[in-house]
Structure formats: structure tokens, C-alpha cells
Steps between C-alpha positions, in 0.01 A plus 500: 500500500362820321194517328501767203146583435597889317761650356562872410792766415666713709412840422810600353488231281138512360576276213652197643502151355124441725366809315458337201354099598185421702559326831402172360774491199781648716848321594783607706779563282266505180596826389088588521449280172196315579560123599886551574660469787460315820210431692684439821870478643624244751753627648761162582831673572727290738633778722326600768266826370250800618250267361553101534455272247220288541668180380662378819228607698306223352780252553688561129879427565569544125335526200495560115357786291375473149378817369241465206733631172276812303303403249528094594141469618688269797414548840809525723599273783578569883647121633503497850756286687585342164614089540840445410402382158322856436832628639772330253632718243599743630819750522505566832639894586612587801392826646718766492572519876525898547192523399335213647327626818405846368194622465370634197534405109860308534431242772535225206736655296733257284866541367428590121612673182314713198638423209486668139541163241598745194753723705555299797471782729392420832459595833513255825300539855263375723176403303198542672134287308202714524208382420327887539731658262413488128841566361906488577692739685835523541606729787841655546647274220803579295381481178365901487152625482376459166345138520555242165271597207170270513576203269827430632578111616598540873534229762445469896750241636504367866782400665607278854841703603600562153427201306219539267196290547246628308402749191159702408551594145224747420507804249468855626189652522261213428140520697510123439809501718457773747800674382479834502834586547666817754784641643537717780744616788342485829724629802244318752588129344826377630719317182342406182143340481257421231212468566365184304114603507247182316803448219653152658125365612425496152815307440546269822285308720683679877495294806519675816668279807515770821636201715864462279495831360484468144285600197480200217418593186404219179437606140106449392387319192635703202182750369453768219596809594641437841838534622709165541668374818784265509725331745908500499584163578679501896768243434 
């Protein structure tokens, strides 16, 4: 655990985001708007990593995340060892098995496609959730590198070896729905990943289960302004 008790700029940068908030109203991630942003990150990857997650070292063998949704005035959840009822619901998503002893960012990742509703372009890869990462990225994707136009309808759906099993509908660069959207080619990244940042948090409830290797994900009460989650039926 890390204490931050300062925070500065790098000379080169003199006017970074912690230039411009006192101590006191700054937030990882917040962009140096005062009151944004996080006031701490637990880190509860599944993979082994540089730095372990603290979960099972307390004796979590799964759990669920709720983040609070912006503007909601909810506090978020962290369910540790959830009971089975606290567990039903859910789609349950395998993860992707190339991935699923790395270290680093795609240790979780999940079979998935991002979809454009009006022009149904889309572009299919390993997803990996983020909950550091305030918008979408889509890395080495095949859809070019100008990203949709803010205000377009675009969907995240998850899949279990190709059959859908759940959908994210969300419009393009919405703050309300941490989607932000890029594109970029990145010769480092193996295949095609998007990086999913806070956008399906805001939509789904997501188990983590380390033991059977799976990510569950199960759409949240409907809200203004926030995307919506749904499930594909499996039979």
C-alpha cells in the first residue's frame, strides 16, 4: 500500500493536471478538475502481477465490483467472497486463455466486439476492463484511425467462444459513460484489443471468480444517463 501525501509535475510538463487542484480536491484520473477522479485504486487483477492484489491475501476467492456511476451520489460496492445468492445472474466469460497468465493489463481479458449500431462497423478482440482508464481504446483494430464522431450509438458485446452473451450499449463520447472513444495501431500489442476503461462498470455489476477462470458480468438497475447492460439469453 502507497500513501500519496504530494503530488507535483515533472519539469517538462509544468502544467499538468496537479498544477491546477490543491492536494485535498485532487483525484487520479480527474483530469485536475477539483473533486474528480479517484481517491485510491485497488488493484484486483487475477494474474499473477509486479504488485499483488490484496484481495486473496485476505482470503477473497472471488468477488464483485460496483463502481459508484458519476453524478449518482451512490457509493460503490466491493463484495467479498459473495454467497451464491449475491452470485446468480450472472453471464459467466471465460478468460481468454492466451492471455490468462500474463502479466500486465490483459490477464482478464474477455472475447468481445465494438460495435457501431448506425453503421454496424465493428471490430472483434480480446477486451480487457480497466477500472484506471477513463475512456475506450481500441488498439490495432480494423476499423482505421479516425474514431466514431461523439454522439454516435455504439455497443460493447461479450462473447463465450463466439456466442454472444452480453451487450453495453453506450453512446460515444459521453463522461456519463466513460466513453471517450480511440483508435490506434500499436506494434507492441499482439492481435486486436480494446481496452474497455470504466465504460462496462457503469453498465454491469462484474464478478471476478480466479478459481474457474471467468469474469461475470449482470446489467445494474436502469439510471439517467448511464449506459445499459443486457444479457443474450444462453439457450
Amino acid at each position: 500500500m502507497q500513501l500519496i501525501q504530494t503530488v507535483d509535475c515533472v519539469s517538462s510538463n509544468p502544467y499538468c493536471p496537479a498544477s491546477r487542484v490543491p492536494i485535498e480536491k485532487f483525484g487520479i484520473e480527474g483530469s485536475g478538475l477539483p473533486g474528480e477522479g479517484f481517491r485510491a485504486i485497488i488493484g484486483i487483477n487475477m494474474a499473477q502481477a509486479d504488485v499483488a492484489s490484496p484481495l486473496p491475501a485476505i482470503g477473497a476467492q472471488r468477488w464483485i465490483v460496483e463502481l459508484p456511476r458519476p453524478a449518482s451520489g451512490a457509493a460503490g460496492k466491493l463484495i467479498l467472497n459473495p454467497t451464491e445468492e449475491e452470485a446468480k445472474g450472472y453471464a459467466r466469460l471465460p478468460i481468454l486463455s492466451a492471455f490468462a497468465s500474463m502479466k500486465g493489463g490483459l490477464h482478464d481479458a474477455v472475447e468481445a466486439c465494438l460495435i457501431n449500431v448506425g453503421s454496424k462497423d465493428k471490430s472483434c478482440g480480446a477486451l480487457s476492463m480497466d477500472t484506471g482508464a477513463p475512456g475506450i481504446r481500441l488498439v490495432n483494430g480494423t476499423l482505421g484511425h479516425n474514431p466514431w464522431a461523439n454522439g454516435a450509438a455504439a455497443s460493447l458485446a461479450l462473447y463465450d467462444a463466439g456466442r454472444a452473451r452480453a451487450f453495453e450499449s453506450f453512446t460515444v463520447g459521453l463522461r456519463e459513460h466513460a466513453s471517450h472513444l480511440e483508435f490506434a495501431e500499436e506494434s507492441q500489442v499482439r492481435g486486436t484489443v480494446i481496452y474497455a476503461g470504466l465504460s462496462p462498470y457503469f453498465a454491469f455489476d462484474v464478478l471476478y471468480d480466479p478459481v474457474k477462470h471467468q469474469i461475470g458480468v449482470k446489467p445494474r438497475d436502469p439510471a439517467d444517463h448511464a449506459p445499459v447492460g443486457q444479457l443474450i439469453s444462453s439457450d
